[in-house]
MOPAC internal coordinates of N, CA, C and O (Angstrom, degrees):
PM7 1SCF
backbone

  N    0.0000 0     0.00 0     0.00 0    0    0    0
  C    1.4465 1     0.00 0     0.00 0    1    0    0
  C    1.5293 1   108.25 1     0.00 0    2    1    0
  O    1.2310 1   124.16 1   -65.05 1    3    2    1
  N    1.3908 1   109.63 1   114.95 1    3    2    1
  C    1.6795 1   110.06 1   167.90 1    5    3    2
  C    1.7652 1   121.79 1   -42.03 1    6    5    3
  O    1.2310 1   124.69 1   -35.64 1    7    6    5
  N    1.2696 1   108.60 1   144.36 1    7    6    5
  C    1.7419 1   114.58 1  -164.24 1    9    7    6
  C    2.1158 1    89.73 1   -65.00 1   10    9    7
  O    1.2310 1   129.72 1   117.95 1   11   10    9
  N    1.2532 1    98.86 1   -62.05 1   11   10    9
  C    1.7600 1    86.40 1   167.55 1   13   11   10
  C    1.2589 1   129.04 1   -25.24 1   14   13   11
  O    1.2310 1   124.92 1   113.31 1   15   14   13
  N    1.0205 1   108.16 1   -66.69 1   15   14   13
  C    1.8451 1   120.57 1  -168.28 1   17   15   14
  C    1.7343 1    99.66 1   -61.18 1   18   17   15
  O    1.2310 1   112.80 1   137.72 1   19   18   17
  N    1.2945 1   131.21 1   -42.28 1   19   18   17
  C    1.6783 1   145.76 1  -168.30 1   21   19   18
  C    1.5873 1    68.04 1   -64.87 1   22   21   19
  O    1.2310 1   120.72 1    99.26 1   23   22   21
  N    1.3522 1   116.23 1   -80.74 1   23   22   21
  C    1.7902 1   112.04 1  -140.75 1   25   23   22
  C    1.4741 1   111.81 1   -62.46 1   26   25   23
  O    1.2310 1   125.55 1   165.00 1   27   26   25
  N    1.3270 1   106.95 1   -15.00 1   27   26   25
  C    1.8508 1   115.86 1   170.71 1   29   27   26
  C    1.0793 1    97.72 1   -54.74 1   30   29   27
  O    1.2310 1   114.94 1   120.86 1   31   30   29
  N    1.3140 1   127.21 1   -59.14 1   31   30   29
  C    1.9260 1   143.78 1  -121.13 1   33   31   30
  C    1.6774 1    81.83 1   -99.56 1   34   33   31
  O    1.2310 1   117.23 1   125.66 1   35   34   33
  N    1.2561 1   122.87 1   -54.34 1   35   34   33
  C    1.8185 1   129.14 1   172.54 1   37   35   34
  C    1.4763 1   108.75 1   -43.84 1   38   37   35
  O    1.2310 1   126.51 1   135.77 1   39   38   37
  N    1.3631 1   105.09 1   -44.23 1   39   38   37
  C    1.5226 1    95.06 1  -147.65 1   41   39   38
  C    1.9452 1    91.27 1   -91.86 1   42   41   39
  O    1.2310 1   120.50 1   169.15 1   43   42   41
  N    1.3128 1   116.65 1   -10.85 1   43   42   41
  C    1.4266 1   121.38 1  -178.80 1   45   43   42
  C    1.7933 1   103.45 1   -85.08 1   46   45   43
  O    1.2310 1   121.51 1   144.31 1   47   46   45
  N    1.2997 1   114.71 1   -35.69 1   47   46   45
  C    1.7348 1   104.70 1  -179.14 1   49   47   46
  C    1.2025 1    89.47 1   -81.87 1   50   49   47
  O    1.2310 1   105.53 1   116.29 1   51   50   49
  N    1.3415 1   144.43 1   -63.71 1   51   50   49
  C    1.5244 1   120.98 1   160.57 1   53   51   50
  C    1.4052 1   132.49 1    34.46 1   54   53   51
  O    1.2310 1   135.58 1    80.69 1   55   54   53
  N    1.4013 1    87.45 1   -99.31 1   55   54   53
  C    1.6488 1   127.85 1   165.68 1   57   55   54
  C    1.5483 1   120.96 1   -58.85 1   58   57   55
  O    1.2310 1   119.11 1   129.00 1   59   58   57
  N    1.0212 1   119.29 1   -51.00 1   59   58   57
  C    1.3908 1   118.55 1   157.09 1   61   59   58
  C    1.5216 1   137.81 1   -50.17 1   62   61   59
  O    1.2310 1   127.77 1   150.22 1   63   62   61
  N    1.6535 1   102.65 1   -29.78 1   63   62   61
  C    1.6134 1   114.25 1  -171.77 1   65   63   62
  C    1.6631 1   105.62 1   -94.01 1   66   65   63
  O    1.2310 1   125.07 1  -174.10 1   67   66   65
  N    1.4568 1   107.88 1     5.90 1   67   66   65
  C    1.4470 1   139.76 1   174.64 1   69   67   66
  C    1.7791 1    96.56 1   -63.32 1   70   69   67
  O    1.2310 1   125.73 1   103.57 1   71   70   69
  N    1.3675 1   106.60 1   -76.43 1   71   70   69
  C    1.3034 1   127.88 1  -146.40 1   73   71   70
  C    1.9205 1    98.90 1   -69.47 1   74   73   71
  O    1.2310 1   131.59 1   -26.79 1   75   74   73
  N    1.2977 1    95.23 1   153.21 1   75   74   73
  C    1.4690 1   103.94 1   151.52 1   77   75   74
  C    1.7565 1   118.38 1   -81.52 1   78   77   75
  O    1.2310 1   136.91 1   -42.31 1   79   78   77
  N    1.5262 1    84.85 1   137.69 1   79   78   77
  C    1.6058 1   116.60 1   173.94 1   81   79   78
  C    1.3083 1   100.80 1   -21.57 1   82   81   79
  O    1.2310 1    91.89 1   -57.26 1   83   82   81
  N    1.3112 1   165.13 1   122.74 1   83   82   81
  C    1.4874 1   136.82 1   110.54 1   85   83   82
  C    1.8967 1    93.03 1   133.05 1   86   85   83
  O    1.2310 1   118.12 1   158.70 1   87   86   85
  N    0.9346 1   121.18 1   -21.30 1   87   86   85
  C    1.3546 1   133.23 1  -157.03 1   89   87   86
  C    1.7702 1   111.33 1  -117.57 1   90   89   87
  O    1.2310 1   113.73 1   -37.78 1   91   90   89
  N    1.1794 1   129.48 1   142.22 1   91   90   89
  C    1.5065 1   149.44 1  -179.17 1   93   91   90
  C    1.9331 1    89.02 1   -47.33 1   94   93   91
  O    1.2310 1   124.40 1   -40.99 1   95   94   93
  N    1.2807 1   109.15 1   139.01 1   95   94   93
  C    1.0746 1   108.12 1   138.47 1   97   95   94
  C    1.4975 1   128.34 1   -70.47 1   98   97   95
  O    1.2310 1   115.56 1   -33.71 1   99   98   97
  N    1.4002 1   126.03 1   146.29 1   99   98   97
  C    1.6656 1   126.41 1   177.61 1  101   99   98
  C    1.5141 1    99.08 1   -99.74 1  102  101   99
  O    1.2310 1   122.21 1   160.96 1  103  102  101
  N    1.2216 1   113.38 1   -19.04 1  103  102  101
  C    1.9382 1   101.64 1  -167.74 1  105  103  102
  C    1.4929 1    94.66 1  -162.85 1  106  105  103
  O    1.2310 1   127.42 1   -37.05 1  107  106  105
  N    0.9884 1   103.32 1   142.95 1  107  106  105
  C    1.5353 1   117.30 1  -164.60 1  109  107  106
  C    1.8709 1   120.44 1   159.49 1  110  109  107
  O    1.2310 1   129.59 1   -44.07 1  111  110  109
  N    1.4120 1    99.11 1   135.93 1  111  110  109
  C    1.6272 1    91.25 1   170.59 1  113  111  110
  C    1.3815 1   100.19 1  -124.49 1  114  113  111
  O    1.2310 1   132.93 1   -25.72 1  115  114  113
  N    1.2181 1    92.62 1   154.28 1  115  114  113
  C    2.0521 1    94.48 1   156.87 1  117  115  114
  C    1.6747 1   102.47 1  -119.11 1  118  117  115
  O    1.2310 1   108.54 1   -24.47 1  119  118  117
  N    1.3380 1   139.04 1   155.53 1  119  118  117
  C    0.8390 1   176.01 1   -94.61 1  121  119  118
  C    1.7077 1   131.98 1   154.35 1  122  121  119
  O    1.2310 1   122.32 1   -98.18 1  123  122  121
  N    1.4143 1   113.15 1    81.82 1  123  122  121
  C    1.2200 1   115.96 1   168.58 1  125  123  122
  C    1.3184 1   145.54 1   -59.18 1  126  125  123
  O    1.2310 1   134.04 1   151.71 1  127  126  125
  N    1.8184 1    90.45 1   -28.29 1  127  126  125
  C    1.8494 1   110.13 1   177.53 1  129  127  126
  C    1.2620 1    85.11 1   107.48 1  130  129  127
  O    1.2310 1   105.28 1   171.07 1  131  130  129
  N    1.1142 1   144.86 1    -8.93 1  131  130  129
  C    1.3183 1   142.00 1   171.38 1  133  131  130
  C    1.8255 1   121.18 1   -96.52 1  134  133  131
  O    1.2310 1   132.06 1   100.93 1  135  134  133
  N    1.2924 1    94.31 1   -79.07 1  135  134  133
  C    1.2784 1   123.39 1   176.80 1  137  135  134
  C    1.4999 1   120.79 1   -95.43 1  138  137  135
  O    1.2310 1   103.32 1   -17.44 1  139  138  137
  N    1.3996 1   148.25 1   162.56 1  139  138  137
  C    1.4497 1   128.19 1   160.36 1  141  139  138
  C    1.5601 1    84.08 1  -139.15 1  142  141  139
  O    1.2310 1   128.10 1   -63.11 1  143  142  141
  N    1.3801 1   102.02 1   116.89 1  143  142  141
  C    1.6560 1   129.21 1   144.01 1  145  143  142
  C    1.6418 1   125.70 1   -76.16 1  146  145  143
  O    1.2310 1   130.79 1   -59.35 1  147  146  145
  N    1.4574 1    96.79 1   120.65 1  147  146  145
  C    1.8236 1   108.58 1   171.75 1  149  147  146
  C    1.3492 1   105.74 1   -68.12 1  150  149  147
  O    1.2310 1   108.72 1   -47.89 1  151  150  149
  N    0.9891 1   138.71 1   132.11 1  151  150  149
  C    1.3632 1   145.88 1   147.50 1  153  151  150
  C    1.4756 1   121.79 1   -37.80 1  154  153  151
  O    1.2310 1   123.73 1   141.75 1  155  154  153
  N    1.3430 1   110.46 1   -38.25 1  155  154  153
  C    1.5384 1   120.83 1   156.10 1  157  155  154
  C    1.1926 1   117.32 1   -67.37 1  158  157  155
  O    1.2310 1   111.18 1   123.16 1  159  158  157
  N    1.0454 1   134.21 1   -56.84 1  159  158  157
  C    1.7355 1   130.13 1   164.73 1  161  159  158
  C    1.3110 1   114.76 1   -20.06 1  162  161  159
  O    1.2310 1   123.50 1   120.86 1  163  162  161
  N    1.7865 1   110.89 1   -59.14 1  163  162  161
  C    1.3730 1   129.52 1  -150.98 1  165  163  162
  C    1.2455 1    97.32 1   -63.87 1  166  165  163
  O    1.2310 1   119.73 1   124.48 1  167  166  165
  N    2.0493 1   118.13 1   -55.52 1  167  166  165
  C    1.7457 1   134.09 1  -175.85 1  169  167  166
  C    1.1801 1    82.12 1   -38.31 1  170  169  167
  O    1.2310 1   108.49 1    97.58 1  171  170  169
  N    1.2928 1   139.13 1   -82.42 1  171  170  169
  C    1.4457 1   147.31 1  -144.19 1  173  171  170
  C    1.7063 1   124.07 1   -20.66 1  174  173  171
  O    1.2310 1   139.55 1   109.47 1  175  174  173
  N    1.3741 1    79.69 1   -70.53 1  175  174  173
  C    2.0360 1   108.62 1   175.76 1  177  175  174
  C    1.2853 1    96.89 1   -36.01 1  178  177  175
  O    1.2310 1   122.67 1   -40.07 1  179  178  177
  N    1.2643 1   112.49 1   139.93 1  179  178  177
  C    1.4164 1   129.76 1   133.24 1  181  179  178
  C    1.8609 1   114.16 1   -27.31 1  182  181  179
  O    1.2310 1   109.89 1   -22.95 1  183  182  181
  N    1.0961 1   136.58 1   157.05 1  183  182  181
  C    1.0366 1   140.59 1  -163.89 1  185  183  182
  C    1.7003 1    84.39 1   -97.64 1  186  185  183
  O    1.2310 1   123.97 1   112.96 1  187  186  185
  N    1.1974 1   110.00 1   -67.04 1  187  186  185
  C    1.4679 1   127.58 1  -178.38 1  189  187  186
  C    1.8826 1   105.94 1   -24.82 1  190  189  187
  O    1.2310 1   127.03 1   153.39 1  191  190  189
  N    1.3649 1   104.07 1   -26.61 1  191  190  189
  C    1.6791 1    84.82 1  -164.34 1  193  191  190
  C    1.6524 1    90.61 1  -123.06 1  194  193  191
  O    1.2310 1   117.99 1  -175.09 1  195  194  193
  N    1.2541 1   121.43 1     4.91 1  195  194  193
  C    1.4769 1   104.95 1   161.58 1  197  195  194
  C    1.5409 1   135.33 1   -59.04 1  198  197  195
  O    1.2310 1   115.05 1   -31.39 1  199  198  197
  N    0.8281 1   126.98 1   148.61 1  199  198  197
  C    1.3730 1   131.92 1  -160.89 1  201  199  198
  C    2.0143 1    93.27 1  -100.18 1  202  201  199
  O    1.2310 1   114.44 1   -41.52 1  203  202  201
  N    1.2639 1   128.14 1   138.48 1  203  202  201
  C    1.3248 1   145.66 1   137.28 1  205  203  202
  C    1.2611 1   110.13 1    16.16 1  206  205  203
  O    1.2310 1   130.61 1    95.22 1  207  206  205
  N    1.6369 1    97.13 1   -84.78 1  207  206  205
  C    1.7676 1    97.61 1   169.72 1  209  207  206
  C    1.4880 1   126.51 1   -53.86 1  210  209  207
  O    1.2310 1   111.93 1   132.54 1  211  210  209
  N    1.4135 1   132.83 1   -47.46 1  211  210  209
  C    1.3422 1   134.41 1   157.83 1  213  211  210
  C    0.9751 1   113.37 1   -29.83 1  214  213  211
  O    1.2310 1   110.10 1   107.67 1  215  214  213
  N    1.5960 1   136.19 1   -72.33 1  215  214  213
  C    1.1814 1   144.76 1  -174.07 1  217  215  214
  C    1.7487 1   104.93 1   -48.62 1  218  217  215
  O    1.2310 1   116.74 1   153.84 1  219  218  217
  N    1.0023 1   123.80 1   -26.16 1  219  218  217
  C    1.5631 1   119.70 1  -153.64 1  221  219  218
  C    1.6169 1    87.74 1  -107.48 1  222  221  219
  O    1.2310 1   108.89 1   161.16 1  223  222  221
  N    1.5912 1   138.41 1   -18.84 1  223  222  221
  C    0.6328 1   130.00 1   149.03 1  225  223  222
  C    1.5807 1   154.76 1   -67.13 1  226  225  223
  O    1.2310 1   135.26 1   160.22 1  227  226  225
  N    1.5003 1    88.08 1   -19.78 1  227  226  225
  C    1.4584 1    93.89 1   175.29 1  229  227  226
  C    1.3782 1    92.06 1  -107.65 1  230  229  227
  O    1.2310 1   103.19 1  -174.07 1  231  230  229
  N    1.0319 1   148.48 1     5.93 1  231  230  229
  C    1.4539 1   141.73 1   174.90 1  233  231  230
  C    1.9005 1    88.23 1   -93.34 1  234  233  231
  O    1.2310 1   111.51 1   131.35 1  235  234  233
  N    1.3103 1   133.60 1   -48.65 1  235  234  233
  C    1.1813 1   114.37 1   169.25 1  237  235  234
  C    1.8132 1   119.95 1   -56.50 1  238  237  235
  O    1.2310 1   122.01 1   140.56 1  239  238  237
  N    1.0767 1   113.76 1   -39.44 1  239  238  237
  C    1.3900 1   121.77 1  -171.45 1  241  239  238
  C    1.7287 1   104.13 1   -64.90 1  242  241  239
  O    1.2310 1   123.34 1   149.26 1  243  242  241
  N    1.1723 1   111.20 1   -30.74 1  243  242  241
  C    1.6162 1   110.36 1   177.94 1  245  243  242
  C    1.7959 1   108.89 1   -92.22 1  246  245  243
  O    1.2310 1   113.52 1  -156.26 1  247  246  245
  N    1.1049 1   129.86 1    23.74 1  247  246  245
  C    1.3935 1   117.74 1  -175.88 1  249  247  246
  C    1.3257 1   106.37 1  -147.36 1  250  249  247
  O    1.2310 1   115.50 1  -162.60 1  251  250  249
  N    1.8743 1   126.15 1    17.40 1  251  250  249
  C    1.1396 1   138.04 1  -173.70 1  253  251  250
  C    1.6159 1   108.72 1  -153.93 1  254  253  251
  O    1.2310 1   128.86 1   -61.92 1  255  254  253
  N    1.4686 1   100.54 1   118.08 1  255  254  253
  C    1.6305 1    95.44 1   174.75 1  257  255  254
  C    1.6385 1    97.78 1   175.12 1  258  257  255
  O    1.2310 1   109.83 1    -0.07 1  259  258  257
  N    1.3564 1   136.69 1   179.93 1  259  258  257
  C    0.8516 1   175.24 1  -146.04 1  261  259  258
  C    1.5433 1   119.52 1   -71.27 1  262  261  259
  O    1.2310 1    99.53 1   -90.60 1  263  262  261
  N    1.1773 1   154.53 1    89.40 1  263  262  261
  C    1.0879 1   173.03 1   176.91 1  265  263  262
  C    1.4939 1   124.54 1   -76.83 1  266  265  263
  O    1.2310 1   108.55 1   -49.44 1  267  266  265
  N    1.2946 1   139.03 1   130.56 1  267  266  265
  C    1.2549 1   139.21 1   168.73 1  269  267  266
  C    1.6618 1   111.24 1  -107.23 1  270  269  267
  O    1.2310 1   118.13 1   -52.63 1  271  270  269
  N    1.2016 1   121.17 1   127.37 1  271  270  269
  C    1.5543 1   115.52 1  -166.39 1  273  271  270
  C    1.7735 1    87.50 1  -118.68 1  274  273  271
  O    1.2310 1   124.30 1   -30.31 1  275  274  273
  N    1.4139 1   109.36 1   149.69 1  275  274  273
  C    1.5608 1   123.84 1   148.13 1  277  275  274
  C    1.6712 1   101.36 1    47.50 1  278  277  275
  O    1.2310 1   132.56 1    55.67 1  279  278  277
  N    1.4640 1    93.35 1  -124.33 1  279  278  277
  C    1.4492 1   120.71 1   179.86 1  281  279  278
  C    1.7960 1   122.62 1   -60.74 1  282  281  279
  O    1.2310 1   132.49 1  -142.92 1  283  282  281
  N    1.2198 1    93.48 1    37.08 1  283  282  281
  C    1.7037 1    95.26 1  -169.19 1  285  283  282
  C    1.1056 1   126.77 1    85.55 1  286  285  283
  O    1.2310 1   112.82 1   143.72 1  287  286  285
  N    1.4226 1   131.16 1   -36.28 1  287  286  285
  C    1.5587 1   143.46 1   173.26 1  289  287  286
  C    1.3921 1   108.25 1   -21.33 1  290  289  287
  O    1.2310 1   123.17 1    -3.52 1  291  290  289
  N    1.2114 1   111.52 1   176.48 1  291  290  289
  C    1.4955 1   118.41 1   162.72 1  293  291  290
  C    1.4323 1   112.75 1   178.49 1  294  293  291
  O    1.2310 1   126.27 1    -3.34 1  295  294  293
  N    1.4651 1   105.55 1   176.66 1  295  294  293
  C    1.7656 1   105.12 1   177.99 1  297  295  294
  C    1.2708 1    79.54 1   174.08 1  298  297  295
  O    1.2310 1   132.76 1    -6.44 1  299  298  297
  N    1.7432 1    92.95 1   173.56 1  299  298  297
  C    1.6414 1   118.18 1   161.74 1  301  299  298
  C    1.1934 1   117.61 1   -53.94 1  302  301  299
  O    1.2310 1   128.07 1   -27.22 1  303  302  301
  N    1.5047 1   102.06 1   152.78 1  303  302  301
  C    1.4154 1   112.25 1   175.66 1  305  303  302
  C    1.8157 1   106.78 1  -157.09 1  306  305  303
  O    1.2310 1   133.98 1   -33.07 1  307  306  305
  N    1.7129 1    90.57 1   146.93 1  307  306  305
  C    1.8020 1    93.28 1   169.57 1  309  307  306
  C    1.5432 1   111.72 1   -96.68 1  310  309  307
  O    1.2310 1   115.98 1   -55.51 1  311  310  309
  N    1.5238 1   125.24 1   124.49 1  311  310  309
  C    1.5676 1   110.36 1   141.69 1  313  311  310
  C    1.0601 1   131.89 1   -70.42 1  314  313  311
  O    1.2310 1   121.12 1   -52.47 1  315  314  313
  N    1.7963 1   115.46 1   127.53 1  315  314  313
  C    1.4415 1   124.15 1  -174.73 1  317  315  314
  C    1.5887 1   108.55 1  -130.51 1  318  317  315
  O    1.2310 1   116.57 1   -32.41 1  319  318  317
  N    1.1573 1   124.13 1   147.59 1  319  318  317
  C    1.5158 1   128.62 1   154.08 1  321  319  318
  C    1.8257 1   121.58 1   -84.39 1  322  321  319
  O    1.2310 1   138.15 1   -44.43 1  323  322  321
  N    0.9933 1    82.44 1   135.57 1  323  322  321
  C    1.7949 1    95.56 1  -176.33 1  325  323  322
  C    1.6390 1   107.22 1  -134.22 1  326  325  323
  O    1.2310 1   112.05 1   -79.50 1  327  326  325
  N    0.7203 1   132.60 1   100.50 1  327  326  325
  C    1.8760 1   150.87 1   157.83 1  329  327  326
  C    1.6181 1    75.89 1    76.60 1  330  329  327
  O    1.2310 1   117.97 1   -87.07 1  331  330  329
  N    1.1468 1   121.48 1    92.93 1  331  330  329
  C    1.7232 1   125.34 1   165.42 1  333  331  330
  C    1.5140 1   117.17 1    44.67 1  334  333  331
  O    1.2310 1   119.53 1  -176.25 1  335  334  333
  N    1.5215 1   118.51 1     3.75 1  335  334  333
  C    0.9409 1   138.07 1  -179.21 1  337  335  334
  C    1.5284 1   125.20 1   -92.11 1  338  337  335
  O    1.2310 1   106.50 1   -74.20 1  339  338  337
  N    1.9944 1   142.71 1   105.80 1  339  338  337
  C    0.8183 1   143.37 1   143.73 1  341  339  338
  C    1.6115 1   122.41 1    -0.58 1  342  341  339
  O    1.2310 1   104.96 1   -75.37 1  343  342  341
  N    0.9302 1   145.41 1   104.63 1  343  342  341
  C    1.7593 1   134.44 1   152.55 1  345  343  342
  C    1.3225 1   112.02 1  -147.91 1  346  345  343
  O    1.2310 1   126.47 1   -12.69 1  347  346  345
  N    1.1136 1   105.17 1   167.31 1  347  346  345
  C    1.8084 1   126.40 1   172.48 1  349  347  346
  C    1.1701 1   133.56 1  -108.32 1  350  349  347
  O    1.2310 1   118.32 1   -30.21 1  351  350  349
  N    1.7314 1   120.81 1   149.79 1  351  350  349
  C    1.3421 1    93.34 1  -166.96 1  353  351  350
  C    1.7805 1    90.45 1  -118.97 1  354  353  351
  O    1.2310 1   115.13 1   -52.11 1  355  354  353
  N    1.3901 1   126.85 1   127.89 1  355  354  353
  C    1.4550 1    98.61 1   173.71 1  357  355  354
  C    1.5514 1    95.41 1  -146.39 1  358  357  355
  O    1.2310 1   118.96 1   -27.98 1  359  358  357
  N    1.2786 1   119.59 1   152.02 1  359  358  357
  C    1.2637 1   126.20 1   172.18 1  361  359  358
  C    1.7402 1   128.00 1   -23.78 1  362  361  359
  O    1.2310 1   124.99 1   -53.40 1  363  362  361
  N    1.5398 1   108.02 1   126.60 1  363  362  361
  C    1.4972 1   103.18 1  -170.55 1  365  363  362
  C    1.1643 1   135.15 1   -67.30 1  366  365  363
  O    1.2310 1   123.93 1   157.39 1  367  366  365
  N    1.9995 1   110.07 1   -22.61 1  367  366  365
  C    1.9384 1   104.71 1   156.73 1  369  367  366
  C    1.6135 1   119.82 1   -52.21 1  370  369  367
  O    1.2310 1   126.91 1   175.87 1  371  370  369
  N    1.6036 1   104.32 1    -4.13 1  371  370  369
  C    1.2506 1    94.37 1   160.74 1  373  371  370
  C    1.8011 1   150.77 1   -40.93 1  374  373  371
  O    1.2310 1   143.16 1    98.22 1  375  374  373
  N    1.5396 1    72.61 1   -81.78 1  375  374  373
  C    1.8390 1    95.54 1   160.28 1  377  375  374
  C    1.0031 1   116.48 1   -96.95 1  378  377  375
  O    1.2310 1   111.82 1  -158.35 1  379  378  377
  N    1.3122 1   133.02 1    21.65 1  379  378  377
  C    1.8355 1   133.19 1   178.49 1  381  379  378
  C    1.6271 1   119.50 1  -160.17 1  382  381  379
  O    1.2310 1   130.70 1   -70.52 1  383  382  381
  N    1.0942 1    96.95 1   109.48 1  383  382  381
  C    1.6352 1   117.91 1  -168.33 1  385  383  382
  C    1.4360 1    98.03 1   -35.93 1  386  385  383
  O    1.2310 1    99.19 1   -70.18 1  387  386  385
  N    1.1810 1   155.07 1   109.82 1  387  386  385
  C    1.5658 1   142.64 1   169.54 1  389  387  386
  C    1.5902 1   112.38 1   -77.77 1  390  389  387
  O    1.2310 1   116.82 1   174.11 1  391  390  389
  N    1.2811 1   123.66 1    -5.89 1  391  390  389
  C    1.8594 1   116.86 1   137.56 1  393  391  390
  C    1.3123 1   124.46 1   -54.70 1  394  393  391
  O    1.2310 1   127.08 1   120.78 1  395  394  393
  N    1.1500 1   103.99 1   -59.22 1  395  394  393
  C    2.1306 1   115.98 1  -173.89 1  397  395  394
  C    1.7114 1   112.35 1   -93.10 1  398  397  395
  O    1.2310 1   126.63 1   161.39 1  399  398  397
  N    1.2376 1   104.85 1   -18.61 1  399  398  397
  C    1.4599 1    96.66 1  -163.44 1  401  399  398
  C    1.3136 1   126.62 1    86.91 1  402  401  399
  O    1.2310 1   117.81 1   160.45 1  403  402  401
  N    1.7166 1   121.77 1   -19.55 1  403  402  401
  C    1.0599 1   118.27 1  -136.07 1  405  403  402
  C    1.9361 1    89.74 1  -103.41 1  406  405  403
  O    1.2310 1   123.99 1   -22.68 1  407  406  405
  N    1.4923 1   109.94 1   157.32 1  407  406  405
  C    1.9385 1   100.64 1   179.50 1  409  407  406
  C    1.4242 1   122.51 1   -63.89 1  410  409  407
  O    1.2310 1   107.43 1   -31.90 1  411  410  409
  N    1.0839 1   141.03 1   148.10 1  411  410  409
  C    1.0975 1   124.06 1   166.57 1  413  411  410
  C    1.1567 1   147.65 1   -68.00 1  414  413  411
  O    1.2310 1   125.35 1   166.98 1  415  414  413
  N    1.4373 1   107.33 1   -13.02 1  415  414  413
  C    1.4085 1   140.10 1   145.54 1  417  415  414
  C    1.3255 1   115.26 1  -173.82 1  418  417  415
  O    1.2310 1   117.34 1    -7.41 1  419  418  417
  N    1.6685 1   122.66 1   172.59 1  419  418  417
  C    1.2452 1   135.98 1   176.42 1  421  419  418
  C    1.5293 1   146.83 1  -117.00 1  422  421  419
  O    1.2310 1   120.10 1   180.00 1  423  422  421

């Protein structure tokens, strides 16, 4: 994988792990190594004149962000659909103590 393309793909989970779950980012850039696009800019456009990549970006930027679990905790998280069904995907020291094993709550 070209060092560009890695620092695109970096600088986009980045930006994404920015945003709330389910919801528009308000502030945010992505960064290709080329160019750096506001996320506000992008909302802006007409849908009609976005380009491919734009579109795939703010459709990433709205389905990745930030989570509060249980006891205050938090981390990244993906929104996904599963059989018409809402869920998330986020790392398992999440909900499960990785000393005890045990959930962190239920």
């Amino acid at each position: 994988m070209k060092a560009g393309r890695l620092k695109a793909i970096a600088s986009l989970v980045i930006l994404i792990a920015t945003a709330l779950v389910g919801l528009p980012a308000t502030a945010g850039i992505f960064d290709d190594g080329n160019d750096r696009l506001l996320l506000t800019d992008l909302r802006e456009k007409p849908v009609s004149v976005l380009t491919g990549e734009e579109r795939a970006i703010l459709r990433a930027a709205d389905r990745y962000g930030n989570i509060g679990i249980c006891t205050a905790s938090g981390g990244n998280a993906s929104l996904i659909r599963i059989n018409a069904r809402d869920a998330i995907i986020t790392s398992l020291h999440m909900i499960q103590d990785p000393q005890t094993g045990a959930f962190r709550c239920s």
